[in-house]
C-alpha positions as a Python dict, from the first residue, in 0.01 Angstrom:
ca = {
    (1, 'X'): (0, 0, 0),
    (2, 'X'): (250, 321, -12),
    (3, 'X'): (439, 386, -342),
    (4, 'X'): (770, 305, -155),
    (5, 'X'): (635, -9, -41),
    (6, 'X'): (511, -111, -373),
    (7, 'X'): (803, 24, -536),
    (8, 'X'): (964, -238, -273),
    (9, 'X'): (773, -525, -303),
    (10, 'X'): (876, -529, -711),
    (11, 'X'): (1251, -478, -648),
    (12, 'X'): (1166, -807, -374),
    (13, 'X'): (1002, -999, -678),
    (14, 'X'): (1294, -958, -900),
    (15, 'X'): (1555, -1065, -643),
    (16, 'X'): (1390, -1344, -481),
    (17, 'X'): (1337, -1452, -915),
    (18, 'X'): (1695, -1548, -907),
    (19, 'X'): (1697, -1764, -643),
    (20, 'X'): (1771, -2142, -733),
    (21, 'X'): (1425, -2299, -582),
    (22, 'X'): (1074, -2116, -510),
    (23, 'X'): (1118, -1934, -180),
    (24, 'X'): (968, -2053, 148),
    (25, 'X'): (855, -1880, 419),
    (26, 'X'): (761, -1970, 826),
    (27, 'X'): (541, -1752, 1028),
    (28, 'X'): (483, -1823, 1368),
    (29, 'X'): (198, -1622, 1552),
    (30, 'X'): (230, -1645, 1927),
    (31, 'X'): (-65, -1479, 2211),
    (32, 'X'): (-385, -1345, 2138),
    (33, 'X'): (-662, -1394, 1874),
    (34, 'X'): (-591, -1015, 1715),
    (35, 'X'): (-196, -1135, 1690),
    (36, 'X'): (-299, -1477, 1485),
    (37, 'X'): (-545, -1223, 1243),
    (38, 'X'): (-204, -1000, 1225),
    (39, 'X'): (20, -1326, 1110),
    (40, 'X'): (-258, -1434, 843),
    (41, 'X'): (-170, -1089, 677),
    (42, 'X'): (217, -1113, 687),
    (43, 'X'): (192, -1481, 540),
    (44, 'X'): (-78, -1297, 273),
    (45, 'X'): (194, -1025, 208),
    (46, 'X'): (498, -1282, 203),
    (47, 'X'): (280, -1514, -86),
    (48, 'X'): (246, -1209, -273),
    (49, 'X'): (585, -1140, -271),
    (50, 'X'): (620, -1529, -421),
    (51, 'X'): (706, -1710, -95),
    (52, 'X'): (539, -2062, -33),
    (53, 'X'): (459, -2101, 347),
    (54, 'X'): (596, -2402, 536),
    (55, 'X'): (629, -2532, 848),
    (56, 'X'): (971, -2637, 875),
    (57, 'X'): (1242, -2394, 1007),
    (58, 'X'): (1527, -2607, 840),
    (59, 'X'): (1346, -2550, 492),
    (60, 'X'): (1255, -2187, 486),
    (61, 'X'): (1417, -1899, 385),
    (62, 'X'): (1231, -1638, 626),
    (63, 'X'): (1140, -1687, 959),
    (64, 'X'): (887, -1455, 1096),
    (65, 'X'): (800, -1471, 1481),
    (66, 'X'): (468, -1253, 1494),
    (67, 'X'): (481, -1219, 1921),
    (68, 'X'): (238, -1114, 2165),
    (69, 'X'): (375, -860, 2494),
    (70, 'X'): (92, -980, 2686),
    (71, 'X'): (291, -1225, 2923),
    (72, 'X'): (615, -1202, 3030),
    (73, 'X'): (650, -1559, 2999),
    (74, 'X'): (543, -1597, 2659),
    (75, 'X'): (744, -1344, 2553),
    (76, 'X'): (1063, -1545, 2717),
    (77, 'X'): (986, -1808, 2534),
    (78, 'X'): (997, -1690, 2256),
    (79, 'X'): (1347, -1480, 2292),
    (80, 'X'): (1416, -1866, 2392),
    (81, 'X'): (1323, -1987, 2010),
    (82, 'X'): (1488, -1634, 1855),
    (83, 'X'): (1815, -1793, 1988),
    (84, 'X'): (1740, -2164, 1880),
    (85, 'X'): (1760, -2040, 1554),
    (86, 'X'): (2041, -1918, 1527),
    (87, 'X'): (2198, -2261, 1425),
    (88, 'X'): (1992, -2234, 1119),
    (89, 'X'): (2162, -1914, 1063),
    (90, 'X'): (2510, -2018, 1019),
    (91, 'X'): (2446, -2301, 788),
    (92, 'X'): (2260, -2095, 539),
    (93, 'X'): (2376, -1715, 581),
    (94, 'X'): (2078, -1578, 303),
    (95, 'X'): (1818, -1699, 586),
    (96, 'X'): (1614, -1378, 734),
    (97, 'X'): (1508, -1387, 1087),
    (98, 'X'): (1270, -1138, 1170),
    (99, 'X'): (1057, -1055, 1509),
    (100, 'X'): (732, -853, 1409),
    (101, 'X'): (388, -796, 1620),
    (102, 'X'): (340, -596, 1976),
    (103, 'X'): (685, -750, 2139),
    (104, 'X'): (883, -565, 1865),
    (105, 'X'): (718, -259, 2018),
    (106, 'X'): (909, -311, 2365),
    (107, 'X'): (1242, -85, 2362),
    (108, 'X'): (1399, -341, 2615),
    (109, 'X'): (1325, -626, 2338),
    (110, 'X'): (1463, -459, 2030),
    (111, 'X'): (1761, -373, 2289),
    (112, 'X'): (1838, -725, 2390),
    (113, 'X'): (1838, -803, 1980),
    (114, 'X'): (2064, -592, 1885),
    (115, 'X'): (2292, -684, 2168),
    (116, 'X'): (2271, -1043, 2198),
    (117, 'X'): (2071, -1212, 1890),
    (118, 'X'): (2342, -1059, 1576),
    (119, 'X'): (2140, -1314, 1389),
    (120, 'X'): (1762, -1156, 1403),
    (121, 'X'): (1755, -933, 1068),
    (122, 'X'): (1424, -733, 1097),
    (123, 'X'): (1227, -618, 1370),
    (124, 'X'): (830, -496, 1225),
    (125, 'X'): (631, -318, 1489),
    (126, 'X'): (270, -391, 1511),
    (127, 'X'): (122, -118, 1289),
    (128, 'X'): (391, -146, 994),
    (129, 'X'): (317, -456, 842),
    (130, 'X'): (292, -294, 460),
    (131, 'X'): (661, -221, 552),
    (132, 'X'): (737, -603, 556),
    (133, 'X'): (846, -588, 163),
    (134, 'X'): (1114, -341, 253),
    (135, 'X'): (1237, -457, 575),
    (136, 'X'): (1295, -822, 321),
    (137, 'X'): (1471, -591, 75),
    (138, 'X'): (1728, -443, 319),
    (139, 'X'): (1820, -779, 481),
    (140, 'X'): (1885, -928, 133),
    (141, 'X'): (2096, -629, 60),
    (142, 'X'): (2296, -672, 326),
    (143, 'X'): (2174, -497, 629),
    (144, 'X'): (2270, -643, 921),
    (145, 'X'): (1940, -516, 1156),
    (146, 'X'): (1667, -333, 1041),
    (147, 'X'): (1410, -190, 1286),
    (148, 'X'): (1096, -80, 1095),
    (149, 'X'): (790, 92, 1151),
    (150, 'X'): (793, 101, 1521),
    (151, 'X'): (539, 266, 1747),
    (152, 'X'): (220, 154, 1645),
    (153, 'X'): (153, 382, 1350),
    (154, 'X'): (-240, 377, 1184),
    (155, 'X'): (-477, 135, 1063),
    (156, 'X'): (-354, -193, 805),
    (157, 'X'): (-417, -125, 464),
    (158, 'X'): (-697, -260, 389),
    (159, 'X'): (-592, -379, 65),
    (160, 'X'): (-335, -597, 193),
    (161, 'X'): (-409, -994, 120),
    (162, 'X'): (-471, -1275, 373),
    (163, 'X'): (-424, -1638, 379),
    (164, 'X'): (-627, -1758, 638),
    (165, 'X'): (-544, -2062, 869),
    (166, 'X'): (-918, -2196, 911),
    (167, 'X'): (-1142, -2298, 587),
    (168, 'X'): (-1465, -2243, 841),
    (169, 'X'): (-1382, -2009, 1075),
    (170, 'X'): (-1247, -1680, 1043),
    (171, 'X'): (-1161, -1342, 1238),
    (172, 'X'): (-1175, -1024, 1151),
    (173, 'X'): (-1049, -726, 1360),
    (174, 'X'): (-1291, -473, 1386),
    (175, 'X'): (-1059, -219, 1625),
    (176, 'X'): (-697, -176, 1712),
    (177, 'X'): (-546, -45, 2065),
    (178, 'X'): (-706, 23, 2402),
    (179, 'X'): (-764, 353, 2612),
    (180, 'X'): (-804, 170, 2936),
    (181, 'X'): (-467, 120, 3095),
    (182, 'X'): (-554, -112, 3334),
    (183, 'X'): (-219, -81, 3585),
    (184, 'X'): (-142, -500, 3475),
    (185, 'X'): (-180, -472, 3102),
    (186, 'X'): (108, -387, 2849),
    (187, 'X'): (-119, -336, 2526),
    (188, 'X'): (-167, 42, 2508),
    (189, 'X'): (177, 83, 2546),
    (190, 'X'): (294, -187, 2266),
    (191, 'X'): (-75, -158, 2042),
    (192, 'X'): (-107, 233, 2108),
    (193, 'X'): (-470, 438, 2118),
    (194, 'X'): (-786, 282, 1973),
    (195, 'X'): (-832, 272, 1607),
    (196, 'X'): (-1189, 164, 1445),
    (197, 'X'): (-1164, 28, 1096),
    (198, 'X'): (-1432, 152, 869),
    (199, 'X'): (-1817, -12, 880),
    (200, 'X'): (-1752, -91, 516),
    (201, 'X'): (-1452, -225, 577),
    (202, 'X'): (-1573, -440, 786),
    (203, 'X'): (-1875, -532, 640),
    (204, 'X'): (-1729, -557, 286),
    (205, 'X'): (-1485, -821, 481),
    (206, 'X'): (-1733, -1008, 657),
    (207, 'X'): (-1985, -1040, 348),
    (208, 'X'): (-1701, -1164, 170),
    (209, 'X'): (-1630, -1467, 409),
    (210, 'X'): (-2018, -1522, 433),
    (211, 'X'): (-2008, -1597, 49),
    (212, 'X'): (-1716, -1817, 49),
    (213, 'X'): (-1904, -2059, 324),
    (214, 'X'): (-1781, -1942, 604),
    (215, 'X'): (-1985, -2090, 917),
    (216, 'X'): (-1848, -1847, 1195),
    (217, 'X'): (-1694, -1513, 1261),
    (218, 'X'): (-1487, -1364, 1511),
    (219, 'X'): (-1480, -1022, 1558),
    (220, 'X'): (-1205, -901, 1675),
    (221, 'X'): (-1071, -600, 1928),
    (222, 'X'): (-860, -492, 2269),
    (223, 'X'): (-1212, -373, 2351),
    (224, 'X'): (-1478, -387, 2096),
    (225, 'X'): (-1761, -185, 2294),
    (226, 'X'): (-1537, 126, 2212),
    (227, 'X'): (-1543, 39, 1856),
    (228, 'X'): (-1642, 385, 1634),
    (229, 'X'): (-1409, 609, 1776),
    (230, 'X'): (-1140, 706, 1514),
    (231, 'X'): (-1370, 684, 1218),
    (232, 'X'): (-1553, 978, 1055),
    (233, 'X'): (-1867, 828, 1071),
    (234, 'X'): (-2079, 823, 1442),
    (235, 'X'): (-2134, 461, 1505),
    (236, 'X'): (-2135, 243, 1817),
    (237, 'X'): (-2091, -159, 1804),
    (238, 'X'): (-2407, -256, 1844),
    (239, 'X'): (-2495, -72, 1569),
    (240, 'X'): (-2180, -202, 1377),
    (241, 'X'): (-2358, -634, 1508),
    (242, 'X'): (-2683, -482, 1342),
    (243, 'X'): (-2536, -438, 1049),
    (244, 'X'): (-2335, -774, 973),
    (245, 'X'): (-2682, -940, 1135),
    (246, 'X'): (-2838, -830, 878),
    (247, 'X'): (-2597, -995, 604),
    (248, 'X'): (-2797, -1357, 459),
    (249, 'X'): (-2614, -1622, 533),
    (250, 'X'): (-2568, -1971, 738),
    (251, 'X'): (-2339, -1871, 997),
    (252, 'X'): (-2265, -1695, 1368),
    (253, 'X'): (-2113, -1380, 1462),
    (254, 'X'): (-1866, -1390, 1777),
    (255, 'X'): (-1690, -1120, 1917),
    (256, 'X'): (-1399, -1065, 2229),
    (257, 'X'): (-1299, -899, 2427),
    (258, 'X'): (-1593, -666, 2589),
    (259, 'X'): (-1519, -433, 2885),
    (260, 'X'): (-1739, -427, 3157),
    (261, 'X'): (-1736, -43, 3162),
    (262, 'X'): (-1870, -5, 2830),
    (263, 'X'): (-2130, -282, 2770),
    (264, 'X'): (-2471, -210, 2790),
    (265, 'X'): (-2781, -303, 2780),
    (266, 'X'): (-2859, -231, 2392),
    (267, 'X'): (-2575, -457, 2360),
    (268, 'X'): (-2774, -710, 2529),
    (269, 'X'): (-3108, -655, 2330),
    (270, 'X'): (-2870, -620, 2005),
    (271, 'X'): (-2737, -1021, 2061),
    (272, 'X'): (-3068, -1159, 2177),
    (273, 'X'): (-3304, -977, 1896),
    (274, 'X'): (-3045, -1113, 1579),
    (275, 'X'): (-3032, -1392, 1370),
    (276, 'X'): (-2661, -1457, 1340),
    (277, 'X'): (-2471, -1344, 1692),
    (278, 'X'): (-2412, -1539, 1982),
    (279, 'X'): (-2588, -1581, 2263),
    (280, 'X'): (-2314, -1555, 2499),
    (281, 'X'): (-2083, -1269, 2592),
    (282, 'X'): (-1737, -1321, 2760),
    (283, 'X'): (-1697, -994, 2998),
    (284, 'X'): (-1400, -1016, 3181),
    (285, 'X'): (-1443, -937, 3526),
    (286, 'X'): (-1088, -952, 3673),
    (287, 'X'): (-1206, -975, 4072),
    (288, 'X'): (-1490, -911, 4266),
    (289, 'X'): (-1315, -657, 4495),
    (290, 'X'): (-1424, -260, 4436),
    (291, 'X'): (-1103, -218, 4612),
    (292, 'X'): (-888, -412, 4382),
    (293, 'X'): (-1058, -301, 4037),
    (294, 'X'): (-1011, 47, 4143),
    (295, 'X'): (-647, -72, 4211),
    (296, 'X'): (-642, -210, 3792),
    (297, 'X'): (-800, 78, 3721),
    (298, 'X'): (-1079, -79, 3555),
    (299, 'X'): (-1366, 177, 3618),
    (300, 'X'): (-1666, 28, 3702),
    (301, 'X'): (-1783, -196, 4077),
    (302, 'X'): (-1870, -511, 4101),
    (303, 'X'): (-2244, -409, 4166),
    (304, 'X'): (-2259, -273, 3826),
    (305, 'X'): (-2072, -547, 3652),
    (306, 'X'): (-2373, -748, 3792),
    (307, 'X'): (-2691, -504, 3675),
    (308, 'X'): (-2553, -608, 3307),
    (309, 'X'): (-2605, -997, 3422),
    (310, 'X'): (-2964, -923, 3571),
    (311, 'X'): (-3069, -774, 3254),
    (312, 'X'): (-2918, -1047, 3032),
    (313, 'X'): (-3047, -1289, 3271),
    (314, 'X'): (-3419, -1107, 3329),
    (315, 'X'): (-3432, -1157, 2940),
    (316, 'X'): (-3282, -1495, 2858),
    (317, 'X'): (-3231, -1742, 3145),
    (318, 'X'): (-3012, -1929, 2915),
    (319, 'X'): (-2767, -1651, 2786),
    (320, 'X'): (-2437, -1759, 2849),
    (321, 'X'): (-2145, -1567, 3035),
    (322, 'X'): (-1756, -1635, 3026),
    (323, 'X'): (-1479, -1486, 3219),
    (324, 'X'): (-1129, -1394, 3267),
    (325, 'X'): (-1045, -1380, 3684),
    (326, 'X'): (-666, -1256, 3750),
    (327, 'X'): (-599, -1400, 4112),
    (328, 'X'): (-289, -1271, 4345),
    (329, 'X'): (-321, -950, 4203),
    (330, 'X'): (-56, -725, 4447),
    (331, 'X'): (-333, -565, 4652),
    (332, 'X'): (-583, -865, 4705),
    (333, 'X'): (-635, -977, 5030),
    (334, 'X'): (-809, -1281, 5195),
    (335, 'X'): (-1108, -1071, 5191),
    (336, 'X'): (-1105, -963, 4868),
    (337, 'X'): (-1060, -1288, 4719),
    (338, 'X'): (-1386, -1389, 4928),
    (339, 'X'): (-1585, -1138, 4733),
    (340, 'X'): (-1469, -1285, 4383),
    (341, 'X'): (-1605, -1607, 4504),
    (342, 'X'): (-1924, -1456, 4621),
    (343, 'X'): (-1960, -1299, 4236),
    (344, 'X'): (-1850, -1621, 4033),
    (345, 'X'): (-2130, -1836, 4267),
    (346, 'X'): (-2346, -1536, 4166),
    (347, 'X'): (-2345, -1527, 3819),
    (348, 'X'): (-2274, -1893, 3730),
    (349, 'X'): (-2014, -1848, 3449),
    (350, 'X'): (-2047, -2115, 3235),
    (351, 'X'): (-1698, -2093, 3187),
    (352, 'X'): (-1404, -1906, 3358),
    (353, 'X'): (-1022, -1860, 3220),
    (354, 'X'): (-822, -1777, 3536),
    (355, 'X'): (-472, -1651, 3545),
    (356, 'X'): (-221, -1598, 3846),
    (357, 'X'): (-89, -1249, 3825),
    (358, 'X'): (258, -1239, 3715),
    (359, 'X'): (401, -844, 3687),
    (360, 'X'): (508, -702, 3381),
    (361, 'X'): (780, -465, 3319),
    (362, 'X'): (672, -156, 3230),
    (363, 'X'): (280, -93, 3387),
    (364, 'X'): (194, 21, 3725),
    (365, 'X'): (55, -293, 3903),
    (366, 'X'): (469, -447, 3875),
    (367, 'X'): (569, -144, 4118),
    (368, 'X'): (332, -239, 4397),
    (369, 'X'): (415, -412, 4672),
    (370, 'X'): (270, -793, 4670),
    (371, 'X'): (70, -819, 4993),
    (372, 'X'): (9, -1239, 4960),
    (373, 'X'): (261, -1495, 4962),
    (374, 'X'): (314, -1776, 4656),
    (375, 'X'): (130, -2023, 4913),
    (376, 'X'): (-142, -1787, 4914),
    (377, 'X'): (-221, -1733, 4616),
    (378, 'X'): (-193, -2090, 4494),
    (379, 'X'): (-402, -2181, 4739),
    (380, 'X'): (-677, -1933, 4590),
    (381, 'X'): (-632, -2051, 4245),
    (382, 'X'): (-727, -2428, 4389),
    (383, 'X'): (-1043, -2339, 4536),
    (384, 'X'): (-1133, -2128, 4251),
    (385, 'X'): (-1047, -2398, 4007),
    (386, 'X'): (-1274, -2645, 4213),
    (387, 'X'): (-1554, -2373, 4309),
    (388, 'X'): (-1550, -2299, 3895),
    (389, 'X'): (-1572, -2631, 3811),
    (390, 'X'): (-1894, -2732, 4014),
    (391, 'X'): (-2070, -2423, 3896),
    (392, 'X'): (-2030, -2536, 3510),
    (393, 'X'): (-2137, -2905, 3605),
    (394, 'X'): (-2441, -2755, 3728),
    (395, 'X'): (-2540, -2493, 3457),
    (396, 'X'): (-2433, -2801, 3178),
    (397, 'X'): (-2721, -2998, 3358),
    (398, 'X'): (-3013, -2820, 3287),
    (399, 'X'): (-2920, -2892, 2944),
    (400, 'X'): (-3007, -3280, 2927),
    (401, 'X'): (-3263, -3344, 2696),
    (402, 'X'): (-3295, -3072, 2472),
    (403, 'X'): (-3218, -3017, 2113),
    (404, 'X'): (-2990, -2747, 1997),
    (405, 'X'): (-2737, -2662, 1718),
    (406, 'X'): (-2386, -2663, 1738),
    (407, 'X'): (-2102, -2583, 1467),
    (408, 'X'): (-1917, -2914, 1459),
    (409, 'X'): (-1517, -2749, 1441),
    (410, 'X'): (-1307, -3096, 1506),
    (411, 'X'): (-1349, -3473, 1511),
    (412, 'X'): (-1194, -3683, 1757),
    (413, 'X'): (-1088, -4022, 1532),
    (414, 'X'): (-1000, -4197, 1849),
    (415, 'X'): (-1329, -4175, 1999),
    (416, 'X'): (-1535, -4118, 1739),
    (417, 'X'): (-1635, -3808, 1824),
    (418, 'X'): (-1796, -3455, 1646),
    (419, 'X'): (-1660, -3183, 1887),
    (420, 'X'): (-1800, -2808, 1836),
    (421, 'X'): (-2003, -2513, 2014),
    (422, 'X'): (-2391, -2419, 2059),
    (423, 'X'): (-2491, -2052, 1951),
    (424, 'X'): (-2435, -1949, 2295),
    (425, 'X'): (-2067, -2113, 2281),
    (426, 'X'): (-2074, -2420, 2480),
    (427, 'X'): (-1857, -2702, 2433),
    (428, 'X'): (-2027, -3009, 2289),
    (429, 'X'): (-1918, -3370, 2199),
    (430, 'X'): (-2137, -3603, 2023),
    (431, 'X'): (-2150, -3936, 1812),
    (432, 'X'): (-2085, -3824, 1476),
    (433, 'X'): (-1922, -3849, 1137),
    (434, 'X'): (-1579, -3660, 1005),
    (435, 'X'): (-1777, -3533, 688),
    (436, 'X'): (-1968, -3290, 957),
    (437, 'X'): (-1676, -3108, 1031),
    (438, 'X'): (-1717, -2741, 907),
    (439, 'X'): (-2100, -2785, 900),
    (440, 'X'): (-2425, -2721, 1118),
    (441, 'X'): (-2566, -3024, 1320),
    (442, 'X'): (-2860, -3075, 1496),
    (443, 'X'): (-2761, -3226, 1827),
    (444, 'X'): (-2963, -3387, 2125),
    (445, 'X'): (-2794, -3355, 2482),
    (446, 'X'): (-2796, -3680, 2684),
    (447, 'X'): (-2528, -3590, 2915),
    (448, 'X'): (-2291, -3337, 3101),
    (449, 'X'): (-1965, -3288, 3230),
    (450, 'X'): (-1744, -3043, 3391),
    (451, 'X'): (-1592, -2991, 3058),
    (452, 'X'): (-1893, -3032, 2806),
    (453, 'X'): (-2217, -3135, 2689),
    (454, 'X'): (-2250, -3484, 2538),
    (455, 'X'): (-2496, -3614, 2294),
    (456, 'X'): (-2600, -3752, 1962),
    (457, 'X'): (-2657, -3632, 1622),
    (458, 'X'): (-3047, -3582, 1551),
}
């Protein structure tokens, strides 16, 4: 942490020492995995300052929304709960209302705050969270709207503190930013160029967790396969997986997101050689069409999307693959929608996260022309849905009967049920006991649905 920050943080201490209970503070993380990892570190900072965290708006004395720039949508909804709060606002005039993540990056965002939401105090971009203690300090002194740190400066400091949400799990950014500009995708404008955190960082971080009984990781990036570039040292990520592997311990390693365009296949011998990482990789495809990945700019075909699955495939038949499929993108036909059902019957994903396109202000893909009508493209979605659905029935069948371990992450009281994922991340549900919860079992498979394997405890 800067001197001015620190220098900030103390002058915080002392004022928030004369107030008449212990202050509270609400942080609310909306969007992607990296953004929940950001708002563990602002509740971290805000405890250090000598907030308690709570969950109710009506008792807390900041209100952080830590927002994602992802979706349109999202990001309406949460301009939606800005002004809800407002309310709150007028009946105690010392609350602070602050937006902070990627969304406080967008200049029509911080625009629409200062015009319309009087009652929003701070606005943090997404690489100025040390700058939290004097955005506070200005609000308490009386400054009306304070925009902070904007523009995605460097790395986190890696001293600041965390309070993590899970007890089990845990994630831990390894990269920040993307290069790839796909012509849908906000982030590079709101998250900025691609930033690798130090291997020692990293490892110091994930060694750490280990220790304290942590059963799995999650590490974290816009694109981890470009992880390295930024740092002094020359090192890729499979070297970084190597690494953590090597790190004793009870516990997996996950990571998202990969691009196709810079996986390889010593990613794939990396994941199926160690003792801790998944066997499964989620490598977003986006379509099947050469025509409309060139359109989102994505930079490889389809026929080399799919030499990565033969070689995974030609060494582990059982190495799982997951998805993301963006349908109704604006130049997809009929006939290109044909050829991203030709590669999801291909490869078999044993799961699939599908998204209608929806434009977003501010990339290329919202100035093209949309070629398919709403009819259309719900239509697609449907059979995709149902085509997607009998592919995971069948690769969940060849499943019945074996033995296999699975962190159990949840237990379902009302049926009685341990619910958690195999090493190569598929869903499982079996007869179990709450005390599990946070632990390895030993499972057998009896069954299989659509949505999961089913079995017992062994």
């Amino acid at each position: 942490m800067s001197e001015s920050a620190r220098t900030a943080a103390d002058a915080l201490r002392a004022l928030l020492a004369e107030f008449p209970h212990t202050p509270r503070a609400l942080v609310q993380s909306f969007g992607c995995q990296l953004n929940f990892c950001d708002g563990e570190k602002y509740k971290g900072i805000l405890c250090s300052l000598g907030y308690t965290l709570t969950d109710e708006p009506e008792k807390a004395d900041v209100i952080l929304f830590n927002a994602c720039a992802v979706r349109a949508h999202a990001e309406s909804r949460v301009i939606g709960r800005l002004g809800a709060l407002k309310p709150l606002k007028e009946r105690n005039p010392r609350l602070v209302i602050g937006l902070c993540g990627c969304m406080a990056e967008e200049d029509e965002v911080r625009a629409l705050l200062r015009k319309s939401y009087p009652h929003v105090s701070l606005v943090l971009g997404a690489g100025a969270m040390e700058q939290l203690p004097q955005a506070l300090l200005s609000a308490y002194q009386g400054q009306k709207h304070t925009e902070t740190g904007l523009r995605f400066a460097g790395l986190p400091d890696e001293s600041l503190p965390t309070v993590r949400d899970g007890v089990f799990q845990a994630s831990v950014p390894v990269m920040y930013g993307c290069n790839n500009f796909c012509t849908y995708c906000i982030v590079p404008y709101v998250r900025g160029r691609e930033r690798s955190r130090t291997p020692e960082a990293i490892e110091r971080e994930v060694r750490e967790l280990v220790q304290s009984g942590c059963r799995e990781i999650l590490l974290l990036g816009q694109n981890v396969n470009s992880y390295g570039r930024g740092t002094d040292c020359k090192i890729s990520f499979p070297a970084l997986l190597r690494r953590l592997d090597a790190i004793d311990g009870d516990y997996f390693i996950r990571f998202m997101s990969s691009h196709p365009k810079d996986a390889d296949r010593e990613l794939i011998d990396t994941m199926l050689s160690s003792r801790h990482i998944e066997h499964h990789l989620h490598l977003p495809v986006q379509s099947g069409s050469d025509a409309v990945l060139k359109a989102m700019n994505r930079h490889y075909t389809a026929q080399k999307y799919l030499e990565l699955i033969d070689y995974a495939r030609s060494k582990s038949e059982d190495f799982a693959f997951s998805s993301d499929l963006i349908v109704g993108f604006p130049t997809e036909t009929d006939a290109d929608f044909q050829q991203t059902l030709d590669l999801i019957r291909y490869v078999g994903y044993d799961n699939l996260y599908t998204f209608i396109y929806s434009p977003r202000s501010g990339t290329p893909a919202a100035e093209m022309e949309q070629v398919s009508t709403e009819a259309e493209i719900s239509e697609r979605m449907r059979i995709l849905l149902e085509t997607q659905r009998g592919i995971t029935a069948r690769c969940n069948q060849k499943f019945i009967g074996r033995e296999t371990v699975m962190l159990a992450e949840k237990y379902d009281e009302e049926k009685g049920l341990l619910v958690g994922r195999t090493r190569a991340c598929r869903n499982v549900a079996v007869t179990g006991d709450a005390s599990a919860v946070g632990q390895f079992v030993r499972v057998r498979i009896t069954g299989a649905k659509s949505w999961a394997l089913t079995g017992e405890t062994v």
